[in-house]
C-alpha positions in Angstrom: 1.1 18.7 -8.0 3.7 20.1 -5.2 6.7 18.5 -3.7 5.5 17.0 -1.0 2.9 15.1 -2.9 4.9 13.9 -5.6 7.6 12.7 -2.8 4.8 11.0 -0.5 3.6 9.2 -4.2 7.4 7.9 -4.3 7.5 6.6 -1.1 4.4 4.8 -1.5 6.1 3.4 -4.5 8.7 2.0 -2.9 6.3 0.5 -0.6 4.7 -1.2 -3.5 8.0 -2.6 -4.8 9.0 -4.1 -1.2 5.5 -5.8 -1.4 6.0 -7.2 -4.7 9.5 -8.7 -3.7 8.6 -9.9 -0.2 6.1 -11.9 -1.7 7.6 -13.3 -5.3 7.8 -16.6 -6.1 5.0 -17.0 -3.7 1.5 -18.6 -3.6 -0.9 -17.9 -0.9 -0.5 -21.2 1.3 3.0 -20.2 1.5 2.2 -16.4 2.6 -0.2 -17.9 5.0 2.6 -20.0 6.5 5.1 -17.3 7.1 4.9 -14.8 9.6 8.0 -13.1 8.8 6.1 -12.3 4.8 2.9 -11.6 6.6 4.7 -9.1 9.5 6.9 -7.3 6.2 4.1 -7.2 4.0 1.5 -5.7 6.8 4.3 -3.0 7.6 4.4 -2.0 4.5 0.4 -1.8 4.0 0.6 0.0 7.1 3.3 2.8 5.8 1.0 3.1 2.8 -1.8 4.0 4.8 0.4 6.4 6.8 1.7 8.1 3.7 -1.8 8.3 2.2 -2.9 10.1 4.9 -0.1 13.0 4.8 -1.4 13.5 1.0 -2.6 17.3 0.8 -6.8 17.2 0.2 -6.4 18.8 -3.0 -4.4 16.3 -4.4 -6.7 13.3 -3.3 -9.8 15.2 -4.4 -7.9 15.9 -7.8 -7.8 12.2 -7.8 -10.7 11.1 -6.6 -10.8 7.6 -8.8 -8.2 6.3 -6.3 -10.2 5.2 -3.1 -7.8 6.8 -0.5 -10.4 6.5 2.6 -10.3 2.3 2.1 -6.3 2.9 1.7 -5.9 4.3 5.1 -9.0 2.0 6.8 -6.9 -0.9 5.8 -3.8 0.8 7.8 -6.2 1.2 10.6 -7.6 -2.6 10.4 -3.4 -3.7 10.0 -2.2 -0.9 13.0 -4.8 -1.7 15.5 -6.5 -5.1 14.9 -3.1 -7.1 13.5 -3.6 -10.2 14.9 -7.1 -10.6 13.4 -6.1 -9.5 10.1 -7.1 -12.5 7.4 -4.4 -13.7 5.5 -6.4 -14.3 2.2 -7.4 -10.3 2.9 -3.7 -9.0 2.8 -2.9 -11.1 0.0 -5.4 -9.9 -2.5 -4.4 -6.3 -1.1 -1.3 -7.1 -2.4 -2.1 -8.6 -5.9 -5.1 -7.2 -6.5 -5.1 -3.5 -5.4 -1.4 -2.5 -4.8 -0.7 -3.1 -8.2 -3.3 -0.4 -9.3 -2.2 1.7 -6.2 1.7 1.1 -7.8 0.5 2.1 -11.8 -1.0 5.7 -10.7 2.2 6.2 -9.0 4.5 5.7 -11.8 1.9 7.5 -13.8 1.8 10.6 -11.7 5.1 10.9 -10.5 6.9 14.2 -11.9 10.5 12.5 -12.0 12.9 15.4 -11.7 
């Protein structure tokens, strides 16, 4: 893996972390209620997507098991439909699928 990979896969790290804290301690019917959750939570999806997408080819073919094409469609659903994205949608992206997305990181990080 080269720099610029492994950097990208800490960034989107970090962007798993801020999900997990912006929405502890909470159940759904409360992350449906607040906008400020649902705005942090949808940015960081967003940068996600964003990241993903900087990824070299190589690297995403290397790991093919990780499906980075629905990664950055969910960016694109966030970045240009955001008013129409479903609340119960973005919270099981966040508890469902982040936390896999947030395992392979840790796992294929080269920490220097």
């Amino acid at each position: 893996m080269n720099d610029r990979d492994n950097n990208i896969l800490k960034h989107i790290l970090e962007y798993c972390d801020k999900l997990k804290q912006f929405t502890a301690d909470m159940d759904c019917g409360a992350f449906e209620k607040s906008e400020l959750h649902k705005d942090a939570c949808s940015m960081c999806i967003l940068q996600i997507g964003e990241l993903v997408y900087n990824l070299t080819d190589e690297f995403k073919n290397t790991h093919a098991s990780i499906p980075w094409r629905q990664i950055r469609s969910v960016r694109n659903i966030v970045a240009h439909h955001y008013g129409s994205v479903d609340t119960e949608t973005l919270w099981d992206i966040i508890f469902n699928d982040i936390p896999e997305l947030k395992k392979f990181c840790e796992q294929t990080i080269i920490w220097q």
